[in-house]
PDB file of N, CA, C and O in Angstrom:
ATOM      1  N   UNK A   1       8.867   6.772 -17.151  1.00  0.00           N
ATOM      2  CA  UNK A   1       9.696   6.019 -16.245  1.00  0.00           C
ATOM      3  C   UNK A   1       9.281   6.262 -14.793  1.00  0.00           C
ATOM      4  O   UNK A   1       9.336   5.289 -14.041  1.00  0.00           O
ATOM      5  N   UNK A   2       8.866   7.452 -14.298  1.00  0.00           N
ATOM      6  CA  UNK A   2       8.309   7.887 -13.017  1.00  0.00           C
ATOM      7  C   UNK A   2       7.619   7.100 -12.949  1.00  0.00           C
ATOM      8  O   UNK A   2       8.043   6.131 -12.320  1.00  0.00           O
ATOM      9  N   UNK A   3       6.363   7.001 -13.440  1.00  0.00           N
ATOM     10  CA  UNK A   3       5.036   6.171 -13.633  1.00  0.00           C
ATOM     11  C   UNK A   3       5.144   5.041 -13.213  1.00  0.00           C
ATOM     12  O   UNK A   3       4.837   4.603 -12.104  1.00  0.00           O
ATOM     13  N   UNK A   4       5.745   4.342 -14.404  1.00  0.00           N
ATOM     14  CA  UNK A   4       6.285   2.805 -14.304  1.00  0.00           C
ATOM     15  C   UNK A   4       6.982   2.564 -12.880  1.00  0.00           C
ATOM     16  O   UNK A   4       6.736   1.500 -12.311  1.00  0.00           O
ATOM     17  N   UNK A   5       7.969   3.631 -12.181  1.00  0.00           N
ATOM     18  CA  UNK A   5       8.319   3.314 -10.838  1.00  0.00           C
ATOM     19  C   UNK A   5       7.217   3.391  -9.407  1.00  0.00           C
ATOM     20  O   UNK A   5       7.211   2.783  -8.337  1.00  0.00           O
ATOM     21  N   UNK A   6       6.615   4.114  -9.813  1.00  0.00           N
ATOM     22  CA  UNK A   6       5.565   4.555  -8.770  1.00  0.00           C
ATOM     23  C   UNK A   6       5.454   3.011  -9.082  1.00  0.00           C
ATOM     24  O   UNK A   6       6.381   2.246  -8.814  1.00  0.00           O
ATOM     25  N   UNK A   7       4.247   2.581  -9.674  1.00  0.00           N
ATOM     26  CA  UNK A   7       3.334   1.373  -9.562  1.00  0.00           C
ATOM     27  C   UNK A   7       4.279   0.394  -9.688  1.00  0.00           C
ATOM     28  O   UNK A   7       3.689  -0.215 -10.581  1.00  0.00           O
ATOM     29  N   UNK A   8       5.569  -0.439  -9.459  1.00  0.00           N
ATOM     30  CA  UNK A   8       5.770  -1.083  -9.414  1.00  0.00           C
ATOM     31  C   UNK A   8       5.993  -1.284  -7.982  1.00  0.00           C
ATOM     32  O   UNK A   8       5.702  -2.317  -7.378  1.00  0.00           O
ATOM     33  N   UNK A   9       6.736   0.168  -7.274  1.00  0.00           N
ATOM     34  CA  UNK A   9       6.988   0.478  -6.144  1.00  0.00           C
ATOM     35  C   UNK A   9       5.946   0.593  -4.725  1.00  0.00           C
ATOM     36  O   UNK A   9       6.226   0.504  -3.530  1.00  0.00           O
ATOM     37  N   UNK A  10       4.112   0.923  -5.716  1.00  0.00           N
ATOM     38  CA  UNK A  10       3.382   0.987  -4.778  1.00  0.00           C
ATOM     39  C   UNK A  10       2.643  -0.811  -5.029  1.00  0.00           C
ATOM     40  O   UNK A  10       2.333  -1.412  -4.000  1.00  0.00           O
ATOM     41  N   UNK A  11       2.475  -1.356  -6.086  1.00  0.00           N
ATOM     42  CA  UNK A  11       2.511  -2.396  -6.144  1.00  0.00           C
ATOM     43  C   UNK A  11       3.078  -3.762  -5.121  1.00  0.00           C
ATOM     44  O   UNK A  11       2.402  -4.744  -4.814  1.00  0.00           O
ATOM     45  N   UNK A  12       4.586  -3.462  -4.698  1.00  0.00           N
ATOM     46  CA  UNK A  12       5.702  -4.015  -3.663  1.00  0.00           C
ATOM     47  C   UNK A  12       5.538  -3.793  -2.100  1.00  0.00           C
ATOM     48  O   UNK A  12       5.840  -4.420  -1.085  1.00  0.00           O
ATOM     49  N   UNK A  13       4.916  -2.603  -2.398  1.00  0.00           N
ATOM     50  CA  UNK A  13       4.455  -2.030  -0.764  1.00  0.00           C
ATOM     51  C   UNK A  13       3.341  -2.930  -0.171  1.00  0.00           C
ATOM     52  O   UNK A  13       3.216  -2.883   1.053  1.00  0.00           O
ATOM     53  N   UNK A  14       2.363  -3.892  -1.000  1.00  0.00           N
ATOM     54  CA  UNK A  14       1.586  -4.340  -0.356  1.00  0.00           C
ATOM     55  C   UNK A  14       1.898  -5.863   0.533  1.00  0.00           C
ATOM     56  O   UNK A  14       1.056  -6.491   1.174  1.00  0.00           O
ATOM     57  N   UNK A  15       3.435  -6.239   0.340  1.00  0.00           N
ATOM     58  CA  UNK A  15       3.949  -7.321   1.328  1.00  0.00           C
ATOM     59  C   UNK A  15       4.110  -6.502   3.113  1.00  0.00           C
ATOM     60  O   UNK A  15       3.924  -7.100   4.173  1.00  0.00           O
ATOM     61  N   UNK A  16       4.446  -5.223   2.975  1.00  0.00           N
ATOM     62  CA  UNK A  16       4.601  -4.600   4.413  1.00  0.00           C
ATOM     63  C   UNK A  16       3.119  -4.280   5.293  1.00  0.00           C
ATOM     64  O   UNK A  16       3.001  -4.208   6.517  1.00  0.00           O
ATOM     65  N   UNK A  17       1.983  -4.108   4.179  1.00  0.00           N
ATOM     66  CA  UNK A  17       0.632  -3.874   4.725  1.00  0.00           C
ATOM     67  C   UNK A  17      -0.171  -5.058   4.809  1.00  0.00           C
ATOM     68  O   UNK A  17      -1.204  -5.048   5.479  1.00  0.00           O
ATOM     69  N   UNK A  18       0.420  -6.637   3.850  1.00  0.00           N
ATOM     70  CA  UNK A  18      -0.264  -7.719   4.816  1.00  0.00           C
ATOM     71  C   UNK A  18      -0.089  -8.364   5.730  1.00  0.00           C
ATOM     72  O   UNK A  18      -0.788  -9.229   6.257  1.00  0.00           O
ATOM     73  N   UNK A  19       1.563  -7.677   6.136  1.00  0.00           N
ATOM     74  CA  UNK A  19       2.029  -7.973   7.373  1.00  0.00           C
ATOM     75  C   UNK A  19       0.668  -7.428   8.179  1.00  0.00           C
ATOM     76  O   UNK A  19      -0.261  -8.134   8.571  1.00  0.00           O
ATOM     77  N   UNK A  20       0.790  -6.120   8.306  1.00  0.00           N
ATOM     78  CA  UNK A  20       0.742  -5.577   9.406  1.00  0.00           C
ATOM     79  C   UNK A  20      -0.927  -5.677   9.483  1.00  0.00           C
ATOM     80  O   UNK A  20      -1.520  -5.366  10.515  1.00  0.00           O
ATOM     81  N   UNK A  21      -1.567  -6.109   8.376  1.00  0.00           N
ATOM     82  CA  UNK A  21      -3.179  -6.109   8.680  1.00  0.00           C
ATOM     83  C   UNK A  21      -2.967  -7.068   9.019  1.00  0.00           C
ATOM     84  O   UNK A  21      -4.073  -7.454   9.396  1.00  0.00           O
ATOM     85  N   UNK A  22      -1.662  -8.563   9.352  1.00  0.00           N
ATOM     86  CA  UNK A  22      -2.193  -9.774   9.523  1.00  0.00           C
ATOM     87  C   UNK A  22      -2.323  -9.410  11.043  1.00  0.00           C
ATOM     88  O   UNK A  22      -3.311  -9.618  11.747  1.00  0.00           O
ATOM     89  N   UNK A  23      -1.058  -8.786  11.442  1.00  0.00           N
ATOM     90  CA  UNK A  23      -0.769  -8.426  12.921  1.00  0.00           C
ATOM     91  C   UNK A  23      -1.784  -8.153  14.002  1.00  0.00           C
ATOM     92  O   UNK A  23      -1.942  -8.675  15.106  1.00  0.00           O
ATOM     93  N   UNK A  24      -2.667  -6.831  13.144  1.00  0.00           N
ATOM     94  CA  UNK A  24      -3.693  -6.287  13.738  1.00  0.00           C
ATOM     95  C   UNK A  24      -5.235  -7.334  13.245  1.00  0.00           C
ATOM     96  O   UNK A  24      -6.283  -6.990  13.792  1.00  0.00           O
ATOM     97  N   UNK A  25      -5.293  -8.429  12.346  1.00  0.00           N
ATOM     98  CA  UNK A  25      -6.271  -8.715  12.675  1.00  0.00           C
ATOM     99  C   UNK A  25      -6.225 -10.086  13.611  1.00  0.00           C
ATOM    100  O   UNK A  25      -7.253 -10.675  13.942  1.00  0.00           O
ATOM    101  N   UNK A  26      -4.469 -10.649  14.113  1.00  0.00           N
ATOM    102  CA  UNK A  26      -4.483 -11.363  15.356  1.00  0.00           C
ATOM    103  C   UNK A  26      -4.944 -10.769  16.492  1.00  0.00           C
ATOM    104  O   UNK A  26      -5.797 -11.332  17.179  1.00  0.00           O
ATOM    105  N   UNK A  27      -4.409  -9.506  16.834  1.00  0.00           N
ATOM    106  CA  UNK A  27      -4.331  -8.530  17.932  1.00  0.00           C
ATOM    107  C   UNK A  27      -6.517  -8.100  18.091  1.00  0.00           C
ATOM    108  O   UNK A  27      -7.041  -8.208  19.199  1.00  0.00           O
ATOM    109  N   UNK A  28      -7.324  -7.700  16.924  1.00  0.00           N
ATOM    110  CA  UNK A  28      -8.092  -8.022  17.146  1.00  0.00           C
ATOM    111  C   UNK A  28      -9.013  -9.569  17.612  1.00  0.00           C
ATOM    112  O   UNK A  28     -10.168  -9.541  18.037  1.00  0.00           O
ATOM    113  N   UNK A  29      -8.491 -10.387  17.484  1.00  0.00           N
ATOM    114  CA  UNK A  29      -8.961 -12.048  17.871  1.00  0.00           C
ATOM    115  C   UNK A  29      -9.336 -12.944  16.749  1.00  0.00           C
ATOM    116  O   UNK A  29     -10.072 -13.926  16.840  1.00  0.00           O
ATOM    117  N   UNK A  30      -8.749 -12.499  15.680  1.00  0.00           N
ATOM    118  CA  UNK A  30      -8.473 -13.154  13.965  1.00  0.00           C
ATOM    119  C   UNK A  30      -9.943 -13.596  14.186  1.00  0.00           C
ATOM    120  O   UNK A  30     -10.159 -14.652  14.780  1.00  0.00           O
ATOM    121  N   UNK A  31     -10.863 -12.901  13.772  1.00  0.00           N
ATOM    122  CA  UNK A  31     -12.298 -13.502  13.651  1.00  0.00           C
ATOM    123  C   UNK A  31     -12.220 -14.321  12.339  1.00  0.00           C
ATOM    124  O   UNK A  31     -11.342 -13.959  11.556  1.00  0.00           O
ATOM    125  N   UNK A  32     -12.955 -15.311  11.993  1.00  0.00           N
ATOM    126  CA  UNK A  32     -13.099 -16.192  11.026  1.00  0.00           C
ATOM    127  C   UNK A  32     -14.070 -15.561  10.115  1.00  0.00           C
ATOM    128  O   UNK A  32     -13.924 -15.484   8.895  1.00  0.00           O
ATOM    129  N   UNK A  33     -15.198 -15.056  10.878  1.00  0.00           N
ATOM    130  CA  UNK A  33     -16.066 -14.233   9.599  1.00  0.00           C
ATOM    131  C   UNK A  33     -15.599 -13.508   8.491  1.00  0.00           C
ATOM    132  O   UNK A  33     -14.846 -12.570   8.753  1.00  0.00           O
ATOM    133  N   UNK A  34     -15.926 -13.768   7.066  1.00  0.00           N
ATOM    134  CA  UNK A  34     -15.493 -12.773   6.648  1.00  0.00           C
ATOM    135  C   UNK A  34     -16.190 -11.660   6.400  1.00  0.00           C
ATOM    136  O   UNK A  34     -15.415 -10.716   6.247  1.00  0.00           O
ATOM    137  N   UNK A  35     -17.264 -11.369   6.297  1.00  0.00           N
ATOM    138  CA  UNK A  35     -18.001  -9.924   6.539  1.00  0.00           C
ATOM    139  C   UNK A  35     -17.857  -9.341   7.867  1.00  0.00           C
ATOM    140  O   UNK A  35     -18.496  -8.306   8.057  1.00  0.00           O
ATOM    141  N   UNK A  36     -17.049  -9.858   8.959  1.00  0.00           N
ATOM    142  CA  UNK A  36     -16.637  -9.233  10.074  1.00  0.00           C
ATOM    143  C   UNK A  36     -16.087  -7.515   9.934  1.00  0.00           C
ATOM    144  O   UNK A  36     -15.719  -7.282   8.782  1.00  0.00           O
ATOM    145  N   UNK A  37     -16.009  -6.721  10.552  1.00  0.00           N
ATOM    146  CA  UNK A  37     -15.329  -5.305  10.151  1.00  0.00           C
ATOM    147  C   UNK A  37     -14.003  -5.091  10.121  1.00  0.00           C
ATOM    148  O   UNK A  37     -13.262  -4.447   9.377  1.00  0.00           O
ATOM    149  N   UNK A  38     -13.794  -6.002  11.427  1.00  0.00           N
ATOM    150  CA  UNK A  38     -12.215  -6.448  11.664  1.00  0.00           C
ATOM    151  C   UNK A  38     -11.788  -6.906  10.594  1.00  0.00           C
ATOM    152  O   UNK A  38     -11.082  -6.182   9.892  1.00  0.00           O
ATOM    153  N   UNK A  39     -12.152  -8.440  10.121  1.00  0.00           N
ATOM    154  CA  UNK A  39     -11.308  -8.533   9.065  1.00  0.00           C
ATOM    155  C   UNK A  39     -11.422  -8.168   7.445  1.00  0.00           C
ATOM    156  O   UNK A  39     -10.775  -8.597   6.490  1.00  0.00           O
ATOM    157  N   UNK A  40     -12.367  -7.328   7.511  1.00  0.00           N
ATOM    158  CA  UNK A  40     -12.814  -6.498   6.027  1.00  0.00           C
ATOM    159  C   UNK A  40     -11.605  -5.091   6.436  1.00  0.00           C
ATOM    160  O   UNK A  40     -11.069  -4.499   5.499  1.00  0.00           O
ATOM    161  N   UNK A  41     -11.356  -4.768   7.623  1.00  0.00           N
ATOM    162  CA  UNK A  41     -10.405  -3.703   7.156  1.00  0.00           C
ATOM    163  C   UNK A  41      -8.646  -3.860   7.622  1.00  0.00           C
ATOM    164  O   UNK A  41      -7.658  -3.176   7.355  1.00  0.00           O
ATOM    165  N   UNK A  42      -8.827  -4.940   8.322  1.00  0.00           N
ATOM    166  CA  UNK A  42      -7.508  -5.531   8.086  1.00  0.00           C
ATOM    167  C   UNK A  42      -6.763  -6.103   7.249  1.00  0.00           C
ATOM    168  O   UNK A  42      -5.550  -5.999   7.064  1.00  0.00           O
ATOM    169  N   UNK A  43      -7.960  -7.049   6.473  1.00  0.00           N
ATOM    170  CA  UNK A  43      -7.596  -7.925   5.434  1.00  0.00           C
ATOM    171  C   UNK A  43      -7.572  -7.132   3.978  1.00  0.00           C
ATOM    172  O   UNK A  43      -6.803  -7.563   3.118  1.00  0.00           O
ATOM    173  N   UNK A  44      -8.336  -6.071   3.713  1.00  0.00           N
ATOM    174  CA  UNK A  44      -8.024  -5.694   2.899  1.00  0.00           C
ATOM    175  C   UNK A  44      -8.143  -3.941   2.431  1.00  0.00           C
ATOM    176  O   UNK A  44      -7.963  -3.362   1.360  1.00  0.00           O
ATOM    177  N   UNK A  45      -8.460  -3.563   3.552  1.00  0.00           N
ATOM    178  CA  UNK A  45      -8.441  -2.167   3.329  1.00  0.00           C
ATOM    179  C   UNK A  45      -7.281  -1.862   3.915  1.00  0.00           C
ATOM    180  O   UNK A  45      -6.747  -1.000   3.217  1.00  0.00           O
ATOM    181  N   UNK A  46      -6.610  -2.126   4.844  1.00  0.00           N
ATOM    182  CA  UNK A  46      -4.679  -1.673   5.345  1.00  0.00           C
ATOM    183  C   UNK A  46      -4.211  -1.935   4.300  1.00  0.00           C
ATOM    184  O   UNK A  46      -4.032  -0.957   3.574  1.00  0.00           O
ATOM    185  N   UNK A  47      -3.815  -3.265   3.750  1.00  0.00           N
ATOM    186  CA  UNK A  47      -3.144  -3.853   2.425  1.00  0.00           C
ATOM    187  C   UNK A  47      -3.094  -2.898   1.352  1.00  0.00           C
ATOM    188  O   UNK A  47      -2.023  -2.438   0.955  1.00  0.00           O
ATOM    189  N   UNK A  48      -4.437  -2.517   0.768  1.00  0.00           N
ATOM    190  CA  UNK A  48      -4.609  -1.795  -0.682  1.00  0.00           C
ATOM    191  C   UNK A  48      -4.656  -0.169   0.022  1.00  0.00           C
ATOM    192  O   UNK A  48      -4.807   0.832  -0.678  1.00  0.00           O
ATOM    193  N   UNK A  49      -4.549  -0.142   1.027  1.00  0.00           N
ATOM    194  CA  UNK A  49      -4.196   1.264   1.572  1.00  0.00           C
ATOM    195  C   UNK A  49      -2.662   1.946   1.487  1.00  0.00           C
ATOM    196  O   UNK A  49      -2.312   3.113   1.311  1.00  0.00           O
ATOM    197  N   UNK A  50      -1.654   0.302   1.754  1.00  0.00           N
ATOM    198  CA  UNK A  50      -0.550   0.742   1.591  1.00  0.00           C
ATOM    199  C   UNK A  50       0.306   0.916   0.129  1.00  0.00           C
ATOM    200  O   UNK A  50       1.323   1.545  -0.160  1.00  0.00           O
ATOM    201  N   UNK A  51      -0.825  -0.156  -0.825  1.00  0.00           N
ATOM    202  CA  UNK A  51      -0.047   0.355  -1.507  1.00  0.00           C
ATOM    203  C   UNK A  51      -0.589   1.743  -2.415  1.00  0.00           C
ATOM    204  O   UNK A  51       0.325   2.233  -3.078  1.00  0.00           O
ATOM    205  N   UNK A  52      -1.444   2.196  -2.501  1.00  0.00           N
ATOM    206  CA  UNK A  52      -2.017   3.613  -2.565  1.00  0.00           C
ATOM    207  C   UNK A  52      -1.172   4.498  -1.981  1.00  0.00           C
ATOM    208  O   UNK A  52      -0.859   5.492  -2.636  1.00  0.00           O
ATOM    209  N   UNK A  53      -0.648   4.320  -0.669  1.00  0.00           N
ATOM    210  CA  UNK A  53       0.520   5.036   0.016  1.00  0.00           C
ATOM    211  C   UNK A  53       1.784   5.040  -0.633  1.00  0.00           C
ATOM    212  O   UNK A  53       2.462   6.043  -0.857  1.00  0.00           O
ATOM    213  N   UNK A  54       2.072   3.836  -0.929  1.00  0.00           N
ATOM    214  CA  UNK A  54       3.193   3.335  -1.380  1.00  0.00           C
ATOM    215  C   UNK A  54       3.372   4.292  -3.042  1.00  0.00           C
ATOM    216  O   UNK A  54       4.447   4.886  -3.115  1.00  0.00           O
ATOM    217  N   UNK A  55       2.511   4.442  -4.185  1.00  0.00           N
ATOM    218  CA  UNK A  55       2.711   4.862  -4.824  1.00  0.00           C
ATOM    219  C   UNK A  55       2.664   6.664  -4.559  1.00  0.00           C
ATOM    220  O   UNK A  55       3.343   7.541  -5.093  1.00  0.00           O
ATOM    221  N   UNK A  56       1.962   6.727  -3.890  1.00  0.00           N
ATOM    222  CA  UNK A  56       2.260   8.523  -3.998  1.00  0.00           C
ATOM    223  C   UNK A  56       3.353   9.165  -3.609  1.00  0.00           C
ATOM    224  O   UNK A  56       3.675  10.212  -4.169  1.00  0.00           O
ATOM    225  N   UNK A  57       4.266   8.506  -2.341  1.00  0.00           N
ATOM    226  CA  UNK A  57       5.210   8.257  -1.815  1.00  0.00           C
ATOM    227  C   UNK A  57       6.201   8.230  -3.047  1.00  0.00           C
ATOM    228  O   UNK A  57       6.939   9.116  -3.478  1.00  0.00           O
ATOM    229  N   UNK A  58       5.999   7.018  -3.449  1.00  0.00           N
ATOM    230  CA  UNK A  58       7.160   6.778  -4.546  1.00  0.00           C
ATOM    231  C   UNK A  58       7.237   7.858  -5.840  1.00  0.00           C
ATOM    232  O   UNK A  58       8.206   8.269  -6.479  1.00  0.00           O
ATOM    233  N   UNK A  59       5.514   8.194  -5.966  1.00  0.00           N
ATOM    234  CA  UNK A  59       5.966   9.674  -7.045  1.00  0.00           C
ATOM    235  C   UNK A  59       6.189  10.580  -6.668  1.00  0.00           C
ATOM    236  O   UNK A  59       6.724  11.297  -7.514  1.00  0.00           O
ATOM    237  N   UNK A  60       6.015  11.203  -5.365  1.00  0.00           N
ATOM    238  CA  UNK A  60       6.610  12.085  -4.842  1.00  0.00           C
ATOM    239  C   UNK A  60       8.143  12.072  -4.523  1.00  0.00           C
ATOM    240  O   UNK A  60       8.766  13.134  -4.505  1.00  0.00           O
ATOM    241  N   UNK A  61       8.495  11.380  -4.378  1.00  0.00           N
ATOM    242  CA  UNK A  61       9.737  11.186  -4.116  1.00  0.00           C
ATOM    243  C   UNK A  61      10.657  10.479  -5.584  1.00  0.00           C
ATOM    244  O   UNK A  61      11.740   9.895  -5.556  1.00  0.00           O
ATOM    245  N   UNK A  62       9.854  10.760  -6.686  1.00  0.00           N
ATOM    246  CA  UNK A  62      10.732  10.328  -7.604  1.00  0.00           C
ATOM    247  C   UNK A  62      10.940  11.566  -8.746  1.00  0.00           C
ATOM    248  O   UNK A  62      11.127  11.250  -9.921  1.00  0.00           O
ATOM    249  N   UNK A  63      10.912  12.543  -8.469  1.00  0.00           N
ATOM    250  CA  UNK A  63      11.491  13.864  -9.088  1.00  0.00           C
ATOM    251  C   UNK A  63      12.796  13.546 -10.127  1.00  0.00           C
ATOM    252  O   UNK A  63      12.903  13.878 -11.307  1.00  0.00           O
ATOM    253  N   UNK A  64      13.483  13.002  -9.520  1.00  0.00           N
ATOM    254  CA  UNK A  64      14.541  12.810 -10.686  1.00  0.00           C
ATOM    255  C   UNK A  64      14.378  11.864 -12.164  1.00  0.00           C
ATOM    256  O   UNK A  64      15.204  11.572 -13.029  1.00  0.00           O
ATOM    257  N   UNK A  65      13.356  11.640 -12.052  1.00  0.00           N
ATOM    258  CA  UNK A  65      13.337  10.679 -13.234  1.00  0.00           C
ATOM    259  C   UNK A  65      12.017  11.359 -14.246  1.00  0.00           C
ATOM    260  O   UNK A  65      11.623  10.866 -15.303  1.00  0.00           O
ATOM    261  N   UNK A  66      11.339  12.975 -13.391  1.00  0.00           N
ATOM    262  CA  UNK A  66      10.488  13.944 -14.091  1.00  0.00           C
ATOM    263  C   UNK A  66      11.534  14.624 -14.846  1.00  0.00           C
ATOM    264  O   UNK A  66      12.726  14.916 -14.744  1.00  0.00           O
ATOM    265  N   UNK A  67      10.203  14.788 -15.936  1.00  0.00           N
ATOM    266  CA  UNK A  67      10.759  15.629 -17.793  1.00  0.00           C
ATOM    267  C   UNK A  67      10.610  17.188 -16.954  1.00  0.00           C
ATOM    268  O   UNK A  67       9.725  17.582 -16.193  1.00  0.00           O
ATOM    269  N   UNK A  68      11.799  17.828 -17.419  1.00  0.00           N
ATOM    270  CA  UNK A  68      11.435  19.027 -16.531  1.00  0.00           C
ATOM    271  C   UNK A  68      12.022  20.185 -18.003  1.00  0.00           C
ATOM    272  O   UNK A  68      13.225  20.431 -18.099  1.00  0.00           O
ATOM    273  N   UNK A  69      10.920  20.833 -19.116  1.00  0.00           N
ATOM    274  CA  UNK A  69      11.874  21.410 -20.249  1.00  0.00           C
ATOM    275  C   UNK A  69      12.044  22.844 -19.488  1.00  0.00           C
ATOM    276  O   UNK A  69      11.053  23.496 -19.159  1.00  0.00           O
ATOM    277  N   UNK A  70      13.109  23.196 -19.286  1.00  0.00           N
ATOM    278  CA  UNK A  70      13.456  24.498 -18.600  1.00  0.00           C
ATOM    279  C   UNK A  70      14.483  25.317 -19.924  1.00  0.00           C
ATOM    280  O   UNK A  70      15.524  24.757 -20.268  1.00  0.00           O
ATOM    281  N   UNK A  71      14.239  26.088 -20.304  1.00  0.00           N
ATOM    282  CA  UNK A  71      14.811  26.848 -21.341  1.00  0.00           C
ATOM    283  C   UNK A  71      15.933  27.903 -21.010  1.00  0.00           C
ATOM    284  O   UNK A  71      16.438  28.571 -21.912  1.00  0.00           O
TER     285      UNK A  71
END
């Protein structure tokens, strides 16, 4: 169940990181190229960054739903 929450949770995270790569690749001058650097790491290295973030985050922070056999 952890599992399954992480990746659905880091999965969801990637609507907040195409915001914000869209943001920063206006703020850089939205180049049209796409082998540009700008928009190779706006467009998709922020995005799949957040949600990589997004899941470790979410398993770290999801302890309560870990098998814990304590005797």
């Amino acid at each position: 169940m952890r599992f399954l929450r992480a990746v659905i949770i880091g999965f969801l995270s990637i609507f907040p990181g195409t915001i914000v790569g869209y943001l920063g690749w206006l703020a850089t001058g939205g180049s049209e190229e796409v082998w540009a650097p700008e928009v190779v790491f706006f467009c998709n290295i922020i995005p799949f960054g957040f949600v990589i973030i997004g899941f470790i985050w979410s398993w770290r922070n999801g302890e309560e739903y870990a098998v814990n056999y304590q005797r």
